[in-house]
NUKOL-242597 format. One record per residue (C-alpha): residue in one letter; x, y, z. Coordinates in pm, 1 decimal, m for minus. Example, Ala and Ser with C-alpha at 12.3 -4.5 7.8 and 13.67 -1.06 7.14 Angstrom:
BEGIN
R rest        u        v        w
R    A   1230.0   m450.0    780.0
R    S   1367.0   m106.0    714.0
***
This chain:
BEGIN
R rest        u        v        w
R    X   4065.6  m6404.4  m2526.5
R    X   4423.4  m6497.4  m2616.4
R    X   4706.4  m6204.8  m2711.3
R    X   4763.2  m6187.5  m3088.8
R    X   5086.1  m6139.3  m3130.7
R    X   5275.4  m5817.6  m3181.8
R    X   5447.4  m5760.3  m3533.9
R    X   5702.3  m5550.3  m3523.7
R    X   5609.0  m5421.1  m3839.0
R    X   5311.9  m5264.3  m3718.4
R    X   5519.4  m5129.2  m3382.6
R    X   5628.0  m4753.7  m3394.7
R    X   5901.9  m4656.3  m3659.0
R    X   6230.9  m4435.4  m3611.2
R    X   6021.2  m4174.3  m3741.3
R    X   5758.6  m4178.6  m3517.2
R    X   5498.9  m4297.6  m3724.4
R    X   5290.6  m4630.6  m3600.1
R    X   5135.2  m4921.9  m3761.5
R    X   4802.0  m5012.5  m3717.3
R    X   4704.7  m5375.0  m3668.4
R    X   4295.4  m5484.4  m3729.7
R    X   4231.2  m5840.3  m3643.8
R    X   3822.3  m5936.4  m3654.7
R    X   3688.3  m5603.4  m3632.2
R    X   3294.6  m5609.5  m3603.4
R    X   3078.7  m5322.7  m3577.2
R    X   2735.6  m5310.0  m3607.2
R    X   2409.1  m5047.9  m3546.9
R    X   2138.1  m5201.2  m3458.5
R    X   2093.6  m5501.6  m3753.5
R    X   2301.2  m5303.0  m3984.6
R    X   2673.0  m5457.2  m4000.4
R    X   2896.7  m5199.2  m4112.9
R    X   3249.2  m5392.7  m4029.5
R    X   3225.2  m5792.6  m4103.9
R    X   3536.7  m5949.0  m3933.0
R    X   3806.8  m5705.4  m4075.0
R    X   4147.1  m5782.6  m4078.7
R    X   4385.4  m5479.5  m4213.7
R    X   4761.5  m5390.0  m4124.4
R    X   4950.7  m5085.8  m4186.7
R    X   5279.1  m5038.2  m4206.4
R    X   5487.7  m4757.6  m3991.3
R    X   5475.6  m4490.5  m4270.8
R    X   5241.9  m4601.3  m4496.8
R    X   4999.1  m4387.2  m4651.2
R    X   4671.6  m4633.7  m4691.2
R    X   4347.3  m4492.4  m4905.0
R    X   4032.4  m4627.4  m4824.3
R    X   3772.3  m4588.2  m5092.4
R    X   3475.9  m4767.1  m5188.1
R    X   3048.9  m4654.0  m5228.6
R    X   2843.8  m4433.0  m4930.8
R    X   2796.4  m4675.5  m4659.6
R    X   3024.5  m4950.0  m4723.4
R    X   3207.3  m4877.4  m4400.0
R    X   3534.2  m4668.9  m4492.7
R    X   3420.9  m4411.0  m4235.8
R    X   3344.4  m4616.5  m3946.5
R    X   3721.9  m4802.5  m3960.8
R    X   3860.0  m4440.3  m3869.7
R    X   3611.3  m4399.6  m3629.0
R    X   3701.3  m4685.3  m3435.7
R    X   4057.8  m4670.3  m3412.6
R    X   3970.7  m4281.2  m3302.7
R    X   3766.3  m4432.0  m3037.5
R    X   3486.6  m4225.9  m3113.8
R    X   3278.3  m4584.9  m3239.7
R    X   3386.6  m4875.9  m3011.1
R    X   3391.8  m5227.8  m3230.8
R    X   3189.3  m5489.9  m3088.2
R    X   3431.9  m5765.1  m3133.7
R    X   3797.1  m5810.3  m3282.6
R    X   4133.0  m5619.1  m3182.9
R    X   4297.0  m5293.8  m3301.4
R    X   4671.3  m5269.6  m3251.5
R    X   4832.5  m4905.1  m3295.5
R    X   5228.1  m4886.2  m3234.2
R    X   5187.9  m5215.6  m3134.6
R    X   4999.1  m5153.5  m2883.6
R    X   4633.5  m5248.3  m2791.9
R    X   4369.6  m5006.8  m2803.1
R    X   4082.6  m5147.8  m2629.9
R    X   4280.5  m5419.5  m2470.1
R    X   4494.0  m5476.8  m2193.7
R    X   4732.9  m5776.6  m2126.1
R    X   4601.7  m5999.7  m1875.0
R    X   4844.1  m6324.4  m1831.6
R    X   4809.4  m6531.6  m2145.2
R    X   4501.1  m6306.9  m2240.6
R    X   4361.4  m6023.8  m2306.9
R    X   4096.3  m5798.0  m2098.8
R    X   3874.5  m5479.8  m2201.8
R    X   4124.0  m5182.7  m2103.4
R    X   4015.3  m4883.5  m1883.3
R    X   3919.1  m4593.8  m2003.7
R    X   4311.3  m4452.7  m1890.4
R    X   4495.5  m4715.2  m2109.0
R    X   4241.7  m4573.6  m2406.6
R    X   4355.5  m4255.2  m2399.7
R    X   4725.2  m4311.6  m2357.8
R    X   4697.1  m4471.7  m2679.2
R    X   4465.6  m4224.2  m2858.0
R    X   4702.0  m3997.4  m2786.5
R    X   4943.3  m4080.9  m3057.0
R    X   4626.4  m4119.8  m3304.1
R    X   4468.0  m3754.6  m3460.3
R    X   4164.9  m3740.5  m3721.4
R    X   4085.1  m3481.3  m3936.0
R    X   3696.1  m3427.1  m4011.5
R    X   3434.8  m3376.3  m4312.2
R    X   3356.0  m3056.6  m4118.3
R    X   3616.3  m2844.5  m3917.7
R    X   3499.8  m2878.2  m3580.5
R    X   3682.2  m2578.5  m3499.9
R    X   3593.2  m2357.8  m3189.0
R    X   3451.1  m2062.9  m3314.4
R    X   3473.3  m1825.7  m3036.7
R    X   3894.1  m1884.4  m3060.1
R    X   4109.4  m1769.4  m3304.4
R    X   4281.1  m2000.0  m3552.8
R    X   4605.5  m1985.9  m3343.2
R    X   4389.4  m2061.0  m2969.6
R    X   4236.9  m2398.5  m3201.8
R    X   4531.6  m2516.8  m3231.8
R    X   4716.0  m2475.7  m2901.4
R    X   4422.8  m2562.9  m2691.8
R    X   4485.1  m2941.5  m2672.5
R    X   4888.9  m2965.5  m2668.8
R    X   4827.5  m2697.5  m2329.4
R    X   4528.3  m2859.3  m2220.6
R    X   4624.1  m3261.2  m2276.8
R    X   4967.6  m3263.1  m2318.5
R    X   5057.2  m2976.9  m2068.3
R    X   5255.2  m2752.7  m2295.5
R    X   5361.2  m2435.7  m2190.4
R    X   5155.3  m2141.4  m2355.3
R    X   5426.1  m2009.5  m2487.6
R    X   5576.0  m2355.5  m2625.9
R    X   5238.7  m2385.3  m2817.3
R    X   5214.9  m2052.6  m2973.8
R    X   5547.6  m2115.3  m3112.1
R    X   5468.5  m2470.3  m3234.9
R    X   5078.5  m2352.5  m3351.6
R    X   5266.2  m2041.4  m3529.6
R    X   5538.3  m2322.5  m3680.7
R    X   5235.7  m2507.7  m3811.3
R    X   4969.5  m2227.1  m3958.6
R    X   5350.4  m2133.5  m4177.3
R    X   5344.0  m2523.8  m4265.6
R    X   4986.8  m2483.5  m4400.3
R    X   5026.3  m2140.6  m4534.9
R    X   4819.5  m1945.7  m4295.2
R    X   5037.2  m1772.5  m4032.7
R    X   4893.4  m1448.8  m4154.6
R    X   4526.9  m1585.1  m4003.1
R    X   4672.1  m1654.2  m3676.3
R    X   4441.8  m1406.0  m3509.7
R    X   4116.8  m1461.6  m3731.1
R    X   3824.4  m1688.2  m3596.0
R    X   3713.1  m1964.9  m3788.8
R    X   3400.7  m1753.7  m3904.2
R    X   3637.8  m1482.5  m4102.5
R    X   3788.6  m1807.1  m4291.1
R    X   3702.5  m1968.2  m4612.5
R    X   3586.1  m2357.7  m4590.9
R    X   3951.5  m2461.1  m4745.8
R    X   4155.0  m2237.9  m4460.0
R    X   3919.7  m2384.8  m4192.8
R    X   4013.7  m2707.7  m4317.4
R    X   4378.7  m2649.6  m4272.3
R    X   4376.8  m2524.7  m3907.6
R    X   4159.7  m2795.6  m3852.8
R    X   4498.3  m3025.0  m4024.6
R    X   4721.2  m2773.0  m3849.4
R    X   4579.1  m2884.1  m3503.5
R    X   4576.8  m3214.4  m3545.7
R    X   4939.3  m3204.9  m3638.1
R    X   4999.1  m3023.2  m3303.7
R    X   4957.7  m3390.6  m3091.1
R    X   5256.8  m3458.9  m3331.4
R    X   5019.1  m3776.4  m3373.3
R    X   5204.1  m4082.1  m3504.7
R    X   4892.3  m4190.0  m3707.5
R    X   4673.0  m3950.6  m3855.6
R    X   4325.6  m4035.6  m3991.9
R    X   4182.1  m3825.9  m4247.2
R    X   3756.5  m3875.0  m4345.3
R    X   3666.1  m3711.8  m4682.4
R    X   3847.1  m3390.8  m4590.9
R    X   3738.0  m3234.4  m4924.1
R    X   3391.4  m3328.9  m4953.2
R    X   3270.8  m3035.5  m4770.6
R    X   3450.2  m2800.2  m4992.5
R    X   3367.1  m2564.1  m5282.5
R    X   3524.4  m2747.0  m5596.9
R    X   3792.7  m2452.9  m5619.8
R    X   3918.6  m2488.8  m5252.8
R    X   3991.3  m2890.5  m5309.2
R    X   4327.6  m2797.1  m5435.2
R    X   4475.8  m2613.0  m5154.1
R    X   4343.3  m2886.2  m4895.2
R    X   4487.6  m3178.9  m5095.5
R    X   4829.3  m3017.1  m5171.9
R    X   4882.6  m2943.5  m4739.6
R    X   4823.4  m3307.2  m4742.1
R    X   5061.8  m3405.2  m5048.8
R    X   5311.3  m3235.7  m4833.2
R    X   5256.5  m3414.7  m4535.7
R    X   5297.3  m3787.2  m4691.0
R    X   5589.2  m3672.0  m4847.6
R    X   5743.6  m3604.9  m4543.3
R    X   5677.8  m3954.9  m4417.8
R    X   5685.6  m3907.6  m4025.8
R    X   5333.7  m3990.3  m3995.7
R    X   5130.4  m4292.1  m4096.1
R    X   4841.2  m4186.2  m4294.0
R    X   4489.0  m4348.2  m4359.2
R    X   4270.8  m4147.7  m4565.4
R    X   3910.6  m4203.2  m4707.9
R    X   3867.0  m3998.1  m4958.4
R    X   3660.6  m3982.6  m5315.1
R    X   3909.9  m3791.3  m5483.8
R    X   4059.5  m4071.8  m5711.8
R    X   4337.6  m3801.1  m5865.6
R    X   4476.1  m3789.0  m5533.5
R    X   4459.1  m4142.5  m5421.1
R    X   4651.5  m4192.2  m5724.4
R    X   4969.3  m3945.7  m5620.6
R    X   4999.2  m3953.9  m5251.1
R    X   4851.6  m4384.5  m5153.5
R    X   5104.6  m4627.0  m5100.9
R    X   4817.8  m4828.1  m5139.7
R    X   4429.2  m4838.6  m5227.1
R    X   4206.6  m5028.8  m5028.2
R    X   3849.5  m5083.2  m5208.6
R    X   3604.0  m5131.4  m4966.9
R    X   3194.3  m5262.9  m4988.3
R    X   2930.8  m5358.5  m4769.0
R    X   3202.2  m5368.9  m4427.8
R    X   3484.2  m5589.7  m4636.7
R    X   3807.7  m5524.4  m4810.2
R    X   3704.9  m5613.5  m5179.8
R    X   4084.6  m5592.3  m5270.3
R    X   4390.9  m5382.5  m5206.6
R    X   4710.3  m5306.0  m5390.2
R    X   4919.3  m5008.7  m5526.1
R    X   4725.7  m4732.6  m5696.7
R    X   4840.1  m4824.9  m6070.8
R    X   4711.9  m5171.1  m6020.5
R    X   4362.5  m5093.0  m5828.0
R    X   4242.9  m4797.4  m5968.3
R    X   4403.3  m4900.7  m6344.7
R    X   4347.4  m5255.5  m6361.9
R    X   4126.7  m5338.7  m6103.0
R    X   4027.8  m5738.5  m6060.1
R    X   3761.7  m5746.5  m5875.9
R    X   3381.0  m5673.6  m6061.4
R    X   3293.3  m5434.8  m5778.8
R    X   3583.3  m5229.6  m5793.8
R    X   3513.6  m5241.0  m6146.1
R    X   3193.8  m5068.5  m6136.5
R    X   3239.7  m4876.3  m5842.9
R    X   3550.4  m4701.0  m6037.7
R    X   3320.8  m4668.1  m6331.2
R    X   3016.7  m4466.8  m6170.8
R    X   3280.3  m4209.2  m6038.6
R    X   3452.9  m4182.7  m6383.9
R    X   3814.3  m4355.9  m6274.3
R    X   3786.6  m4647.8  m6470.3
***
């Protein structure tokens, strides 16, 4: 397999944030092709929405530049560096499982469901992997896991375990200790859908605040079109493991070209 080349657009910005690169990305289970030869980029920055119908696929693109699906063919790029590649002379080889999780590392992902220890406190969640991966001093990551349960308005919970906590303050520790990798791409998969309708609101506006601090690329599936609307850069309609089309919110989710973003926009009332 030959190198693609690197854009530099896609490389990490002076912010920190990294691009993401997908060139032929195929993933299949069993006879059922989720990913068909997908080609995305995003920019250093950019805050991408993914939306489309249950089962086209948005999930599984997070999943595999988390690692946690591998792609059966294709290459992901993040800070222009390959994920499940390793340069080999005027090729490419399958990377070890070492050169994986140096580049994970700058990539965090933020669940349906919190995934939070329950047996630790809110404050433990979120220190465990800067002390445990990153080697962080205890002390350095109660002071950072204290910094961020402020930034998501929950320092008073520091010392509550995830079963004292309503869905929507689960769901921002579980936010919170993502953040703590001080990843320079975060993925986000329907972080609302597990919610009671009146807890939405507090989830979505710890996220509004992240975007508009810009540090950190952001790709986000979601099915909450309101907020695609304020906080994408761009919407990316998705449908049976293809992009359908992709442009800024106005223009996708207001004038949509394509017949199936059309009628996908109509069944959830956007359009």
């Amino acid at each position: 397999m030959s190198a693609p080349e690197i854009d530099a657009s896609i490389t990490t910005s002076d912010t920190g944030a990294a691009g993401v690169r997908m060139r032929g990305v195929t993933k299949a289970f069993g006879s059922n092709v989720v990913l068909r030869d997908l080609d995305l980029d995003v920019a250093p920055g950019e805050r991408v929405v993914i939306i489309g119908p249950s089962g086209s696929g948005k999930t599984t693109i997070l999943r595999v530049i988390m690692t946690l699906e591998r792609p059966d063919s294709g290459t992901i790029q993040v800070g222009g560096k390959q994920l499940y590649h390793e340069e080999a002379g005027d090729g490419l080889k399958p990377a070890s499982e070492k050169h994986i999780r140096s580049v994970r590392s700058d990539i965090g992902m933020v669940f349906q469901h919190f995934n939070l220890f329950p047996h630790m406190t809110a404050l433990e969640n979120i220190m465990l992997a800067p002390v445990k991966v990153h080697g962080v001093s205890k002390d350095d990551a109660r002071t950072l896991g204290m910094d961020l349960l402020d930034k998501v308005g929950l320092g008073h919970a520091a010392n509550q375990t995830p079963g004292q906590l309503s869905g929507g303050q689960k769901q921002r520790v579980a936010i919170a200790r993502s953040l703590a990798t001080k990843p320079a791409v975060m993925l986000f998969d329907e972080v609302t859908s597990a919610l009671d309708p009146e807890l939405v609101g507090e989830v979505l506006n710890v996220l509004r605040d992240i975007a508009e601090e810009g540090r950190t690329t952001m790709m986000l599936v979601t099915h909450e079109m309101h907020f695609a609307r304020e906080v994408a850069d761009r919407v990316v309609m998705f449908d049976q493991g293809q992009i359908v089309e992709s442009g800024p919110p106005s223009q996708i989710l207001d004038e949509p070209r394509e017949e199936r973003t059309q009628s996908f926009l109509g069944a959830v009332g956007e359009h």
